[in-house]
NURO-816479 format. One record per residue: residue in one letter; x, y, z of N, C-alpha, C, CB in turn. Coordinates in pm, whole numbers, padded with zeros to 5 digits, always signed. Glycine has a CB too. Layout:
N
AXYZXYZXYZXYZ ...
***
This chain:
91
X-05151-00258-10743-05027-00191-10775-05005-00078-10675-05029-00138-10920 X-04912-00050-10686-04847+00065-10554-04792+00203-10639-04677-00019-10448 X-04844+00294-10561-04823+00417-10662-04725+00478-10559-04973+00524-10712 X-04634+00554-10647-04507+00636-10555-04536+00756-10484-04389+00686-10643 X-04486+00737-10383-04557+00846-10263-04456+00951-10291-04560+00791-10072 X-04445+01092-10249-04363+01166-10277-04195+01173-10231-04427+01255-10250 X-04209+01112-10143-04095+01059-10075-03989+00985-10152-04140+00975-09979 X-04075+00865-10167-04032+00743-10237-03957+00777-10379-04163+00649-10261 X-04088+00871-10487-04016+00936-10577-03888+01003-10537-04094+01020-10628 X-03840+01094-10459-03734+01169-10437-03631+01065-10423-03750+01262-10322 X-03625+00980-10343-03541+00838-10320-03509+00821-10475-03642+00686-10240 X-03624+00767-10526-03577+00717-10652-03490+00799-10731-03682+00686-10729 X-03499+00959-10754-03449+01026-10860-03308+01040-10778-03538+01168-10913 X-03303+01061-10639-03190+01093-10567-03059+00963-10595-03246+01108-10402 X-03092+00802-10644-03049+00675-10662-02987+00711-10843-03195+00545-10629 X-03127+00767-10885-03063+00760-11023-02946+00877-11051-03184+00776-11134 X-02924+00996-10961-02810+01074-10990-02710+00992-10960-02799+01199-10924 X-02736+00957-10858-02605+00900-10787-02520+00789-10863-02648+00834-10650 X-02622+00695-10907-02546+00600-11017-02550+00673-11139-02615+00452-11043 X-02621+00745-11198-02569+00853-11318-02438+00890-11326-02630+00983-11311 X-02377+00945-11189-02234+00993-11165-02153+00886-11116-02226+01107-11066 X-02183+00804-11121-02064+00685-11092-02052+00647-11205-02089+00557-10996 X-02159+00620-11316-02149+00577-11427-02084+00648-11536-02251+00549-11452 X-02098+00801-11477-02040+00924-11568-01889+00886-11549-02082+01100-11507 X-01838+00889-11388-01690+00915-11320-01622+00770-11427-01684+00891-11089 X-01669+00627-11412-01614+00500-11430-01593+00534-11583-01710+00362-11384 X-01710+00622-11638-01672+00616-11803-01531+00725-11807-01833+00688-11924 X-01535+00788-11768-01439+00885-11766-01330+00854-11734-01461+00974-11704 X-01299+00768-11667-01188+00711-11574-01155+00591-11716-01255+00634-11377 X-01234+00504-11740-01188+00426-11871-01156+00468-11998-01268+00350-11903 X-01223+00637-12033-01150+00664-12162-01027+00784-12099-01276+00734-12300 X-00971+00780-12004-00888+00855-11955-00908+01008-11994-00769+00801-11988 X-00862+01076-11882-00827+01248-11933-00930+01295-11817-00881+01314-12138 X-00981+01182-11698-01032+01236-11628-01202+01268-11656-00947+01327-11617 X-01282+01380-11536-01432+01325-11572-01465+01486-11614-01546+01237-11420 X-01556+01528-11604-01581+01677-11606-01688+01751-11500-01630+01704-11746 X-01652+01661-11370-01700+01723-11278-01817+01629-11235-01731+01861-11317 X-01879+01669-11105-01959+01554-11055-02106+01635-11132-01953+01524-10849 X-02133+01726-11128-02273+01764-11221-02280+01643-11338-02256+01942-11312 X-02180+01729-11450-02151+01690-11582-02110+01537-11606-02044+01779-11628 X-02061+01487-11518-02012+01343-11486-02166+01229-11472-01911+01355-11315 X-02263+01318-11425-02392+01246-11360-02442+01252-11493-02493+01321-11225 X-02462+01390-11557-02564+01384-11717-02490+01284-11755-02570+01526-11850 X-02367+01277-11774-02305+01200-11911-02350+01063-11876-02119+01208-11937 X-02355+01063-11746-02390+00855-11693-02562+00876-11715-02337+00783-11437 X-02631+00971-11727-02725+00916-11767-02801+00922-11882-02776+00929-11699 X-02750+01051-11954-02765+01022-12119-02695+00906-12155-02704+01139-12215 X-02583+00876-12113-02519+00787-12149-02620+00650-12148-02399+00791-12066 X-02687+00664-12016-02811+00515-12025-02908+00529-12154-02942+00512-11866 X-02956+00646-12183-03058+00648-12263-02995+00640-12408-03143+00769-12235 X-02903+00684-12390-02794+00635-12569-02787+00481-12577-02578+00693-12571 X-02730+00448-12462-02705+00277-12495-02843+00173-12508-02609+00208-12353 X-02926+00248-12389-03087+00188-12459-03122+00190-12554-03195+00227-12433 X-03070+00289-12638-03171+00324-12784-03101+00271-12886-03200+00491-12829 X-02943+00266-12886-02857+00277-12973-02832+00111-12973-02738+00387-12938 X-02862+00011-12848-02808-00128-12901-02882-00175-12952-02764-00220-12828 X-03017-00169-12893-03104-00221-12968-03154-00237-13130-03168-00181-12918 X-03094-00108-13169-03129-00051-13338-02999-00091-13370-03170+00138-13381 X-02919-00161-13306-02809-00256-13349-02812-00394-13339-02705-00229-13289 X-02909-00441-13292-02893-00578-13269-02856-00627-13124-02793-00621-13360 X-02807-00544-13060-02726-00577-12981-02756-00560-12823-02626-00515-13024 X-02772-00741-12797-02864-00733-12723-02805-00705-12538-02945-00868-12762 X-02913-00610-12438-02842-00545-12334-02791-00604-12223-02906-00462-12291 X-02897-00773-12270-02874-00848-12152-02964-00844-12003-02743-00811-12127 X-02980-00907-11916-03080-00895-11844-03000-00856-11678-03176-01039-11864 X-03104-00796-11636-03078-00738-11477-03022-00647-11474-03011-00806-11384 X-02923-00609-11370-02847-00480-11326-02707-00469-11397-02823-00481-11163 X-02608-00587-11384-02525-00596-11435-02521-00569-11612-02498-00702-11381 X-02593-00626-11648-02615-00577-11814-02667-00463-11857-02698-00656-11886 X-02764-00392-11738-02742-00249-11742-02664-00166-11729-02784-00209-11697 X-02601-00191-11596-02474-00135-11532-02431-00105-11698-02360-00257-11413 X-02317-00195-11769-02253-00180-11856-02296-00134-11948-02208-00254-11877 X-02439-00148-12012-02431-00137-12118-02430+00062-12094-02552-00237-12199 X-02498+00129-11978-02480+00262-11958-02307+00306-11940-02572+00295-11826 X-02238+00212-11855-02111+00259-11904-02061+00247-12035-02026+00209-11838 X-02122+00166-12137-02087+00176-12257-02158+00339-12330-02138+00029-12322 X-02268+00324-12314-02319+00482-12358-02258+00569-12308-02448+00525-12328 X-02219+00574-12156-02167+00693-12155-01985+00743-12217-02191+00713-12009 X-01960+00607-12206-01838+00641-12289-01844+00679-12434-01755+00535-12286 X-01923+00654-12497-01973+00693-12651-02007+00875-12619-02153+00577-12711 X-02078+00890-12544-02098+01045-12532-01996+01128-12445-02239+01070-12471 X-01876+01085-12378-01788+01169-12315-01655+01170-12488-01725+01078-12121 X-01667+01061-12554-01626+01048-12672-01672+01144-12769-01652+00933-12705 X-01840+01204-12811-01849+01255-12883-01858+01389-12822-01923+01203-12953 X-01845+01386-12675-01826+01538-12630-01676+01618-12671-01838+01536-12458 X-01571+01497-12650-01408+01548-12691-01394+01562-12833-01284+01439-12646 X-01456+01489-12929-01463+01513-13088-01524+01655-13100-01564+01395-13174 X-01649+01656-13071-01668+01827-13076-01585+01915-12999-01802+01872-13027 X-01540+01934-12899-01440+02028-12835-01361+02063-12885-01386+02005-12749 X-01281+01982-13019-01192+01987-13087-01197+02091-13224-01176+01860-13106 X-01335+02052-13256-01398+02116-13370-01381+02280-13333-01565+02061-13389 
***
């Protein structure tokens, strides 16, 4: 097995912002009203992954295999949490 050199790690975390915030921007862009910035845009795409990991499964609902069924199912989480971010704002 191959262990991550320090480099390699940085690559990796530097890949996961980056699609974090595309995933944040695309959710934002589909429930309209715009994103909340490229920081806040990146958390939301990637809580958004760890919501839809946790949350389909304890539904049944299965994520599907490879990138593409990831891809979505994190744009599905993150739209659930830019959703329960505007329900509280309201409050």
């Amino acid at each position: 097995m191959h262990a991550m050199t320090g480099e390699s790690l940085l690559i990796a975390f530097i890949i996961w912002i980056v699609v974090g915030a595309i995933i944040g921007w695309l959710a934002g862009v589909l429930v309209q009203g715009g994103g909340f910035g490229f920081i806040a845009d990146a958390l939301i795409g990637i809580f958004g992954s760890v919501v839809a990991g946790w949350l389909f499964p304890q539904l049944g609902v299965p994520l599907g295999g490879g990138l593409v069924g990831s891809v979505l199912a994190s744009i599905v989480g993150a739209i659930i949490v830019i959703v329960v971010i505007r329900l509280l704002r309201r409050i």
